[in-house]
N, C-alpha and C positions, 0 to 999 in steps of 0.2 A: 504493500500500500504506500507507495510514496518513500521521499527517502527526507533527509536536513540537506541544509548545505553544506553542512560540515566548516572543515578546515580555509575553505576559500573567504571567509569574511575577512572584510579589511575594518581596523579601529571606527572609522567615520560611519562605515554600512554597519557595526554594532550596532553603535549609540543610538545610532537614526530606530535600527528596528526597537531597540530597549525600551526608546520612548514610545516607537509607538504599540509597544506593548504593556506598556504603562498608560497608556493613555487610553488602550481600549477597555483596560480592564476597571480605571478609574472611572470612567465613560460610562460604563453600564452601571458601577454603584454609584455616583453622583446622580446619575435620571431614573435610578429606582429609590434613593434617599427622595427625591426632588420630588419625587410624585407619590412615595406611600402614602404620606397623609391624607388625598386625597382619591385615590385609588377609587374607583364608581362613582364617586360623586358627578352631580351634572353640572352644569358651566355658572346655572345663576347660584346653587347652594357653593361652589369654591368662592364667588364674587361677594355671596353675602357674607362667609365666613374670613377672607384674606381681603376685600376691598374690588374696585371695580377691575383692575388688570390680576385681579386674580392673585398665584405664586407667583410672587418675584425671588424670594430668597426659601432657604432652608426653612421649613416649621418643625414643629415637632410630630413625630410617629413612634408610638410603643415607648412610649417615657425619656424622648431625646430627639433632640435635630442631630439630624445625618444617620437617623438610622436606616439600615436597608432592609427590605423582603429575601425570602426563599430565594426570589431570582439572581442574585448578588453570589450568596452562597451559593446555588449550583453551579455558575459559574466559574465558582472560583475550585470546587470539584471537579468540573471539566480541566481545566487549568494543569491540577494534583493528577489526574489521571491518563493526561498528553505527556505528562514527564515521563510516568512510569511506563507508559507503553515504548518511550523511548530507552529507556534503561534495560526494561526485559529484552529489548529486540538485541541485546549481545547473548542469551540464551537462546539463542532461533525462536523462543516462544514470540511470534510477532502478530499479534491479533487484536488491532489500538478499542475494536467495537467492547471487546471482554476487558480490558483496562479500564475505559471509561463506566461501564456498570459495572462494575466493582467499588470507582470510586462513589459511582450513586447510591450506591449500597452503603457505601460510610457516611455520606448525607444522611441517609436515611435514618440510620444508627443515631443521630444526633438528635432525631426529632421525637425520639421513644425516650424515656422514665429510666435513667442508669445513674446506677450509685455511683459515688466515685472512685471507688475500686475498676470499676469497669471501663469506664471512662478512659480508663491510663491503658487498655490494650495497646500493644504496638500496633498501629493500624499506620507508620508515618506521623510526621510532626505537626501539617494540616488538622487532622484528625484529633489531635489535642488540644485546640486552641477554642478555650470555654466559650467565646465571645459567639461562634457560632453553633452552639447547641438552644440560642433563642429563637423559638418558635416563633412564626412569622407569615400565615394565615399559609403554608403551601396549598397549591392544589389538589383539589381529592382525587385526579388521576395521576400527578406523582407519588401521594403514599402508595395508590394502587399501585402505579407501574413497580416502584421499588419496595413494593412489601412483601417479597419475599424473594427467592434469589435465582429464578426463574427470569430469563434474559430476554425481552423482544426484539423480535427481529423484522425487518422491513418482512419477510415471509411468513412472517406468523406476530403479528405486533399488538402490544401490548394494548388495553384500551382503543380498539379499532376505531369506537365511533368518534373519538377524541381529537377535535379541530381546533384544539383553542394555539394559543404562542407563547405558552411554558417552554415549551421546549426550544423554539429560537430561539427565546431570552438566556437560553445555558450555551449558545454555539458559537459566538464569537471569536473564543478560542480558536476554534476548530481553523478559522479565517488565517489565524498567524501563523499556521504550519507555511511559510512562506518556501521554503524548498518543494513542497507537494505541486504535484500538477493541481489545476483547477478541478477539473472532473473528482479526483482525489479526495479533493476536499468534499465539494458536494456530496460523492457516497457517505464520506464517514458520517458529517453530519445529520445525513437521513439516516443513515443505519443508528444512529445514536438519538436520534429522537424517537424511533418507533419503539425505544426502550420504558417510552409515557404515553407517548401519544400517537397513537397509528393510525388517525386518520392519514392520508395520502396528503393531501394539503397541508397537517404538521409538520410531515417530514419534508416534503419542497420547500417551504416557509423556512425551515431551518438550515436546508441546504444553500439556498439564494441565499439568505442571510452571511453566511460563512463566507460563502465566495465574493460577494462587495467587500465583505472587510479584509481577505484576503489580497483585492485587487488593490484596495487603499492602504495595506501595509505593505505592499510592493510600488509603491511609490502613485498608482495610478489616479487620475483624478473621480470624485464621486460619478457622476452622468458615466464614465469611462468603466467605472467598475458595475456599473447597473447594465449599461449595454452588453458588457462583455455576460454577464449572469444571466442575462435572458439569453443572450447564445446557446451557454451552457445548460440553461433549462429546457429549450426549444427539444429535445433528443431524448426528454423525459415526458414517460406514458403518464397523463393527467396534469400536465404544468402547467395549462388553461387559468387555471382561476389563479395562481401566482403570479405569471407572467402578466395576466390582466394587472394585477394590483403593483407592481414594478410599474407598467406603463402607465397607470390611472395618477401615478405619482407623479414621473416626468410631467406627466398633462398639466397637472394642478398648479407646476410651479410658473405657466405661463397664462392662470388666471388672476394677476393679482395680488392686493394684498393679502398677506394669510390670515386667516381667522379661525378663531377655537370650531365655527362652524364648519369650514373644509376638512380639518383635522378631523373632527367628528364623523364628517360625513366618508371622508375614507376607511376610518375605525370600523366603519359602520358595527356588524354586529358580534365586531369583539375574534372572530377566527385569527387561525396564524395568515392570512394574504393580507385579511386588510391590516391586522395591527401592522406589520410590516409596511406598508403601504404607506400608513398615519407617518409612520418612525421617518423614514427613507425621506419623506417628503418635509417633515419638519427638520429632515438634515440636510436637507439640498438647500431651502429656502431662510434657513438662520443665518441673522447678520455674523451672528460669531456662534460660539458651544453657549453662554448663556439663554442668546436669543432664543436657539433653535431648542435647546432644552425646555424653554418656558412652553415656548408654543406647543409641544410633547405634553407638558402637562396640562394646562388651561381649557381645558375640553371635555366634554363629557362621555367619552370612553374610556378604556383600562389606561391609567393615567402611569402608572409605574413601569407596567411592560412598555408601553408607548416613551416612551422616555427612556429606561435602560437599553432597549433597541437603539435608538435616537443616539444615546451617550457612546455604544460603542463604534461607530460609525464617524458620530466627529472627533471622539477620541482615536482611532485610528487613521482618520486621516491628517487632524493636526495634529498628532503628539501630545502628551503629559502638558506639557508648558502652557497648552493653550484652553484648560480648563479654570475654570473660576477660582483662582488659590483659597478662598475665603469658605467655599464650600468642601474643598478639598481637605482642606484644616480639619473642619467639622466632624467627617465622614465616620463613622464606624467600621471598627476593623483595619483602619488607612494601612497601619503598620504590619501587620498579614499581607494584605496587598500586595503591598510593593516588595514586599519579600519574596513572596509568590510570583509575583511580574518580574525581577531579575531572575529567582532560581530560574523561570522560563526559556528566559530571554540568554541565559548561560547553558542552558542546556540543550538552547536550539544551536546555538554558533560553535559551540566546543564542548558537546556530549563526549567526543572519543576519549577525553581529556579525563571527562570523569569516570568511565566503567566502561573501558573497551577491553577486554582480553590483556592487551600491551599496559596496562595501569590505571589502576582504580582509584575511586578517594573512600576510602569507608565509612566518611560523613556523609559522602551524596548517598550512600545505600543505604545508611538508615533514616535519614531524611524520606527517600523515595524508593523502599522495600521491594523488592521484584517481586514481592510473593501475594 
């Protein structure tokens, strides 16, 4: 399935990708912080409750500003379990679908009643870090998908009739394997969303996803990386109503000023095309990541998913640098994070370094266990 780039990075092509691997990953928890509190709410109840433009800044959600939702944390399990897939691949075991539900299986773990005896299994260092065992409304087709240790698969997927954009909201990831071919990327994606969500429409939804942010961690521009994903979806049975909502987004950005109203009305009713659609479009049309973050939230659709989509998209295409420092400060978990976004970001550019056959670090293995 794809390979890194390995050895070939030069210092400047690091940093470049580090940020924007830090930026995609900031990106989605800055626009699910940004939007929990108001998460279904409709346009006039955010206005009566924050004033007439609605969210401008951080409020509070679950007892603090800057907290995130489930979408954050899988995430950031996706993240944990792109590494591992990369570390077992010096065991020939190379199967990145069964890494990544594995690591969902330790989300999962987090959101069940454990002493803290239990707690401290070696599961990896991810998997220890208490800030993410707060519950955080998940979805009732994530417990389902990962309540028990039975794997979906795009051939037999978990939760069939299950259309909603949980499962985009954990792919972004998937976007930074920037050595992977495109196509590449798109399977794993799909193959890793039909682990929740197996409508056909979840798993396109989260594959197009992958691949924009792919194309804009590879330097390409937004419009550039949507063109190039409707290509790559155009050769996928049922990509209709995806590729619709990719296009219904271009369209929108040449009616106009935005309003919570367009936004809404791409949301429409909440599946993974339009929330995608919403997101894409409030990334193409924001003056900067503030703007286009507000306009993600200020509407009366799924306000967090709409936003965490949103956030990884202009965080990987501007970089770290170019989010809001003020909210970034805030954020919950910041410190995980960005620890998590370097391990990444070091082990996509010089993995041989850490556990190839010819020399290992035995910090990176217990850090990121093959087992």
């Amino acid at each position: 399935m794809g390979a890194t780039a390995g050895a070939v990075w030069g210092r400047a092509e690091q940093q470049d990708f580090r940020s924007r691997v830090r930026g995609t990953l900031l990106g989605v928890a800055v626009g699910d912080a940004l939007g929990a509190p108001v998460d279904g709410l409709g346009i006039e109840e955010i206005r009566e409750a924050y004033g007439a433009e609605g969210v401008v800044d951080l409020v509070p959600a679950y007892g603090r500003r800057g907290a995130v939702t489930h979408l954050t944390q899988l995430t950031l399990f996706s993240v944990d379990g792109l590494i591992r897939a990369q570390v077992r691949r010096d065991t020939g075991a190379w199967h990145p679908p069964t890494d990544l539900h594995r690591a969902y299986l330790r989300w999962a773990a987090t959101q069940r009643d454990w002493g803290p005896d239990e707690r401290r299994k070696d599961n990896g260092w991810l998997a220890r870090e208490e800030w993410l065992y707060a519950r955080r409304d998940p979805a009732r087709s994530l417990l389902i998908g990962f309540g028990d240790e039975v794997m979906g698969t795009l051939g037999a997927p978990k939760n069939p009739g299950e259309a909603g954009p949980e499962a985009a909201a954990r792919s972004a990831p998937f976007g930074l394997l920037v050595g992977w071919e495109p196509q590449l990327v798109v399977q794993l994606a799909m193959e890793c969303a039909a682990q929740s969500h197996g409508h056909p429409v979840a798993s396109l939804a989260a594959g197009a996803y992958a691949v924009v942010v792919h194309g804009l961690a590879r330097g390409e521009s937004l419009d550039g990386a949507v063109q190039r994903a409707l290509v790559m979806l155009a050769a996928r049975p049922g990509h209709e109503p995806v590729s619709t909502g990719l296009q219904l987004a271009l369209g929108a950005v040449r009616q106009g000023i935005p309003t919570p109203g367009r936004v809404e009305e791409l949301a429409g009713d909440g599946t993974a095309e339009a929330v995608l659609s919403a997101a894409l479009y409030c990334a193409l049309v924001g003056e900067d990541v503030r703007h286009g973050l507000r306009l993600a939230v200020n509407h009366g659709g799924p306000s967090a998913t709409t936003a965490a989509l949103a956030g990884g998209l202009l965080g990987a295409l501007h970089g770290e640098t170019a989010l809001p420092p003020a909210w970034v400060a805030e954020l919950e978990g910041r410190p995980t994070l960005l620890e998590l976004a370097d391990d990444f970001a070091m082990e996509m550019t010089q993995g041989p370094a850490l556990h190839s056959p010819a020399g290992a670090a035995p910090a990176w293995l217990a850090r990121y266990p093959r087992g």
